[in-house]
C-alpha positions in Angstrom: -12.9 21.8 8.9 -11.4 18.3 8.4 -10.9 17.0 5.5 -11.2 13.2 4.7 -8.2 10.9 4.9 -6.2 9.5 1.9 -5.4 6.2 1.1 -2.0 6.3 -0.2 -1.2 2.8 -2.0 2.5 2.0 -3.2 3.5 -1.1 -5.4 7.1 -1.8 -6.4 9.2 -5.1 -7.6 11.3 -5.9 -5.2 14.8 -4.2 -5.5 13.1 -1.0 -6.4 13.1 1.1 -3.8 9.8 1.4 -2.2 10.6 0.6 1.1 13.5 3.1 1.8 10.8 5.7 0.6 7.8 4.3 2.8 10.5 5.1 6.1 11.0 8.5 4.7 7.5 9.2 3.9 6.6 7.7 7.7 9.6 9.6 9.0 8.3 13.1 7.9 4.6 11.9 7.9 4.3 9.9 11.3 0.4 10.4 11.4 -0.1 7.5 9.1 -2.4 5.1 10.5 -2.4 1.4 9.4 -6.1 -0.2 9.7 -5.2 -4.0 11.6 -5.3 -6.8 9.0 -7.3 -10.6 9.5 -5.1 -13.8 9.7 -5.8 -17.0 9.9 -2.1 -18.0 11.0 -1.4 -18.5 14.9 -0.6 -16.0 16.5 3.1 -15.2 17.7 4.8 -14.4 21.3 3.7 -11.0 21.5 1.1 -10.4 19.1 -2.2 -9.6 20.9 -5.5 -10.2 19.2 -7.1 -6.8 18.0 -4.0 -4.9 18.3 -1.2 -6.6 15.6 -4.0 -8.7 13.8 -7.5 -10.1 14.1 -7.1 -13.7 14.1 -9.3 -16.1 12.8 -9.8 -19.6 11.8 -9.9 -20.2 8.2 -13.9 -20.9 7.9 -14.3 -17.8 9.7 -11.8 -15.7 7.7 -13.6 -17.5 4.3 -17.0 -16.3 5.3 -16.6 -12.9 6.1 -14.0 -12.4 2.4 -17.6 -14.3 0.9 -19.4 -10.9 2.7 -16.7 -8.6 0.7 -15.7 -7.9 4.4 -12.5 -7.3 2.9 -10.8 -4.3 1.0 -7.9 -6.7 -0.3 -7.0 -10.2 0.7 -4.6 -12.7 -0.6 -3.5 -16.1 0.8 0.8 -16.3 1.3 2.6 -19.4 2.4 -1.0 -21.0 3.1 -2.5 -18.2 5.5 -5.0 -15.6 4.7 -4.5 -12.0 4.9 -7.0 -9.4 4.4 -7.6 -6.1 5.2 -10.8 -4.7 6.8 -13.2 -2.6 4.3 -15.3 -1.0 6.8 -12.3 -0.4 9.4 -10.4 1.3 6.6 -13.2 3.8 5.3 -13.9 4.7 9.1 -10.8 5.8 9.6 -10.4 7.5 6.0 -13.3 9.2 7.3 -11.7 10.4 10.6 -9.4 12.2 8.8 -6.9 9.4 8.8 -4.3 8.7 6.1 -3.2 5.4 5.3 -0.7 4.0 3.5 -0.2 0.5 1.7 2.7 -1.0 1.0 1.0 -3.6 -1.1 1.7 -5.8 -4.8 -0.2 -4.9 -7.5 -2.7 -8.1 -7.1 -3.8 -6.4 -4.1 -3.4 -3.1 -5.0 -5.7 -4.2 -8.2 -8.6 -5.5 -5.4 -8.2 -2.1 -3.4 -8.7 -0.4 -7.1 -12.1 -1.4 -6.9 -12.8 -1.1 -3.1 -11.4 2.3 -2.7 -11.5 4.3 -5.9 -11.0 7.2 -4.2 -7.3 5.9 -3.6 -3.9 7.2 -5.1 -1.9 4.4 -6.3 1.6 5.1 -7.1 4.2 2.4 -8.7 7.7 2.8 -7.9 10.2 2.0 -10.8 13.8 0.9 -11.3 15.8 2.9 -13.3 16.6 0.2 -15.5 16.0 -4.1 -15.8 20.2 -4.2 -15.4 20.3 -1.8 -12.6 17.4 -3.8 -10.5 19.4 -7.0 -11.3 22.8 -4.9 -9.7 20.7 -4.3 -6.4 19.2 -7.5 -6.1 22.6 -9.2 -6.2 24.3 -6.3 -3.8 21.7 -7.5 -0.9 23.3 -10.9 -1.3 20.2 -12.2 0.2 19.0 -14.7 -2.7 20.8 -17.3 -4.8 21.1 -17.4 -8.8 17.3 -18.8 -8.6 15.5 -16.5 -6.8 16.9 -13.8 -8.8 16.0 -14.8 -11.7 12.6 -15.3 -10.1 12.8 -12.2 -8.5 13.5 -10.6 -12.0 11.0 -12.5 -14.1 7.9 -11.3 -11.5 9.7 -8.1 -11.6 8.7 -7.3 -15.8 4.9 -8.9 -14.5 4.4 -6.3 -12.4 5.7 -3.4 -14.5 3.2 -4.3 -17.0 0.9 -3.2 -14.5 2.2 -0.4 -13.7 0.2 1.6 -16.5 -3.1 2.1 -14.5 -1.5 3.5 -11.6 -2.1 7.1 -10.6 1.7 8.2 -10.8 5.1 6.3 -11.5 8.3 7.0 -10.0 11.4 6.0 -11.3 13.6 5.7 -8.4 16.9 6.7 -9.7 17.8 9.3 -7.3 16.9 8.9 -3.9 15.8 12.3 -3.1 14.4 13.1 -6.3 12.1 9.8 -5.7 11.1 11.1 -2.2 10.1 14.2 -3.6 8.1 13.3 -6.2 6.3 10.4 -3.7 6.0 13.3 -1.4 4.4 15.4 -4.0 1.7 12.7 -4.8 0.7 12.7 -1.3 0.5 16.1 -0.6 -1.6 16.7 -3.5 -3.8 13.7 -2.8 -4.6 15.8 0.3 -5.5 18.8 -1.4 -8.2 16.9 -3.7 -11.6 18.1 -3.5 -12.4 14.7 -3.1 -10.7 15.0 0.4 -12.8 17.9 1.5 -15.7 18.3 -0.4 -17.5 20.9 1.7 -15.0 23.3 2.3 -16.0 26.0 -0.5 -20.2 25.9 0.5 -18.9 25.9 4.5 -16.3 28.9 4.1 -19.6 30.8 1.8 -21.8 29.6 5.0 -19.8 31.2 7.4 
């Protein structure tokens, strides 16, 4: 009996973490599935049409978002990005996870087109100790941090509807609790809700 995929969503400011623990979580979990996101911008060498993006015009792209085609969009550095809402439930309904490494502006859209979701927010230990990390990359000058920093406390006010926080402190105590949302995200009823009237069928 198969139960129904979950849609694991994970927000974070940047410096926090999250995507160390996505390549765990992918690392141990390799069957997630990633539903293939709308662009308007031109493709690059490589990319093939239907397989890293569907890509569209921009009155095309603007007509199907006006049919709530989407799940989540959001425009970045003039292009449009959005994510399938049929695509995504099909696959959830496969049996499919999916994961979402998202901000919370889309994660808020995806609150209302997949309820069913987890949504898990992925905290620093501390305002200093985010401020240490983003300067030990070395990627971003005195600017940028402090833009990085200020959009940082925006999002963590955010962070209160969100199915589970994780302070990411310690690596591996992080991972585990991440790991522990997802694993009992799969366990939900939600997930399989015929397995108790098919087992008394049987």
């Amino acid at each position: 009996m198969q139960r129904e995929g979950i849609a694991l969503v994970l927000s974070a400011p940047s410096g926090a973490g999250k995507t160390t623990l996505v390549k765990r979580l992918l690392a141990e979990f390799p069957h997630f599935s990633y539903s293939v996101s709308c662009t308007t911008r031109a493709p690059r060498q490589g990319e093939v049409n239907g397989r890293d993006y569907i890509f569209l015009d921009r009155a095309a792209f603007e007509s199907l978002r006006a049919e709530n085609h989407f799940a989540e969009w959001a425009e970045v550095h003039g292009n449009l990005y959005g994510t399938p809402l049929a695509a995504t439930r099909a696959m959830l309904r496969q049996g499919r996870d999916m994961i979402f490494d998202i901000d919370v502006q889309g994660a808020a859209q995806l609150k209302v087109t997949l309820e069913e979701a987890r949504f898990v927010f992925i905290l620093p230990p501390d305002m200093k100790e985010l401020e240490r990390r983003l300067r030990l990359r070395g990627l971003d000058d005195e600017d940028t941090i402090q833009r990085r920093l200020g959009n940082a406390r925006r999002e963590m006010q955010e962070a209160r509807w969100y199915d589970a926080l994780i302070v990411n402190d310690n690596l591996d105590v992080a991972y585990d609790a991440l790991r522990a949302v997802y694993l009992a995200g799969t366990l939900a009823p939600g997930r399989n809700p015929h397995l108790v009237e098919n087992m008394l069928a049987l």
